[in-house]
Phi, psi and omega in degrees: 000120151282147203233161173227136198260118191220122162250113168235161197265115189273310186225155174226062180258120186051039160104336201266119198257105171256133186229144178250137158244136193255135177232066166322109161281124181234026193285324187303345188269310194306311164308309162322318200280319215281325186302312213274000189251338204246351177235032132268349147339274144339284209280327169301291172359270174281020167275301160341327195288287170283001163289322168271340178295289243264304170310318185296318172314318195300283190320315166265011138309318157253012161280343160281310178310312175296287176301342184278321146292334129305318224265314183296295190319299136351300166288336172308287222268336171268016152302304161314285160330283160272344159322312170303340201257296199306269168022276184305312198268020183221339157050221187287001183278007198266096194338146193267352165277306189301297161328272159358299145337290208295321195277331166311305201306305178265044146284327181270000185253355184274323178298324187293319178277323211297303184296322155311304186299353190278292173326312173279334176324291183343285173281331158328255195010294174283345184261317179359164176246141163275140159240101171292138170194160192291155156206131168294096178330338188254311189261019149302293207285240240311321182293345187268321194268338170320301161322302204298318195278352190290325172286127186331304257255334177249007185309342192248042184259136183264084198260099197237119189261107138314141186293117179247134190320167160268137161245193183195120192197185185252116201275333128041255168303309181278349201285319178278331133012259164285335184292316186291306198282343155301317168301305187312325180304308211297281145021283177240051166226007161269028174270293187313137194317314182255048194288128209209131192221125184227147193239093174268149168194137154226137177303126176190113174064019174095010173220156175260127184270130177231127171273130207217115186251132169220167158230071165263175150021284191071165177227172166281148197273008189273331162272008171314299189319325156315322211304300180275018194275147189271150202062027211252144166212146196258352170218147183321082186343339176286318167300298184245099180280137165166168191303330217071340157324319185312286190325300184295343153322264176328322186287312175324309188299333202245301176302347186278312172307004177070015197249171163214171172257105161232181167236149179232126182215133180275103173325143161075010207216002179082150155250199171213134172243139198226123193237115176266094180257118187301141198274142178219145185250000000 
């Protein structure tokens, strides 16, 4: 039985001293407190538990993935490789469906490595140790749309950059990041007469918001929910060739960062994405 004991002193008159005492039962609390200490025990226990279940998992998870990426790569490339011979060695004699035939066989077998490298990015991503550090935003986001405009394909892209804060992040993650969601601005705003890309960032509640605008395509916002999922695409692969892979990057890369993503878009009307990252000092 627990007890909780409270003496207090009432009169002290000519040496002779009187006190009341209150005497409580506090077994149902005490058990309660000692029960609620024996299943957070417990529960550290098996978090501790599933926490080394979950490294072990990790670890041999990647270690299946390297293999599993060497293992592919190998069939890939002699896929590659003698299509290329065959090519070469047969040259104009080759019926021009057969010629067809062939450069397909490696356009699908170069998408095929391309969809490994999407992939382990992927999981690199989710295991990586973070290095928090300051970076600069602005000559990150210039280097980037700078590389971009260096490809012919992309010189008459129009980039107009806002002035951007210093964060502090593993520049690394975001560097690829922001590199996937720009090739995507770029990407699907290279229909349009005029492609234009504007790069915004603003301070809101302790976090920096940075915006990434085009006016391109655009999607229906009803299929949003499609967006960061890996393989998921909203558009024709012929049109817009990629893995599907970037977006479900990218969100990986911004949730680690304790940060989120969303996008808002019109068909035809260009989007916009917005990546919310918490300010660290």
């Amino acid at each position: 039985m627990w007890v909780n004991l409270s003496v207090s002193l009432i009169t002290a008159d000519g040496g002779k001293r009187t006190f009341i005492a209150i005497v409580r039962d506090i077994s149902d609390r005490k058990f309660a407190t000692l029960k609620a200490e024996e299943r957070s025990e417990e529960l550290e226990e098996r978090v501790t538990e599933r926490t080394r279940e979950l490294l072990a998992a990790n670890e041999e998870l990647e270690s299946f993935s390297y293999s599993v990426s060497h293992d592919l790569r190998a069939p890939i490339r002699h896929i590659i490789g003698f299509s290329r011979i065959l090519q070469k060695q047969l040259g104009s004699d080759l019926p021009d469906t057969a010629a067809n035939s062939l450069q397909t066989i490696q356009d699908s077998a170069n998408h095929a490595g391309n969809l490994i490298d999407a992939l382990l990015a992927l999981s690199r991503a989710g295991r990586a140790e973070l290095n928090y550090e300051a970076i600069d935003l602005n000559q990150m986001i210039e280097t980037i749309c700078k590389s971009l405009q260096a490809n012919s394909e992309n010189a008459n892209v129009h980039f107009e950059i806002a002035d951007m804060p210093d964060i502090r992040g593993d520049s690394t993650l975001l560097d690829a990041a922001f590199v996937n969601l720009l090739e995507n601005a770029v990407k699907f705003s290279s229909k349009v007469d005029d492609p234009k890309v504007q790069i915004t960032a603003e301070g809101h509640e302790g976090n920096t918001i940075i915006a990434i605008k085009d006016n391109g395509v655009g999607f229906d916002m009803k299929y949003s929910d499609q967006l960061f999922g890996a393989f998921q695409r909203l558009h024709d692969q012929r049109e817009f060739p990629g893995t599907g892979i970037g977006l479900a990057l990218v969100k990986r890369i911004v949730k680690r960062h304790a940060g989120s993503i969303c996008a808002e878009s019109k068909p035809g009307e260009g989007a916009t994405f917005f990546v919310s990252l918490p300010n660290r000092s």
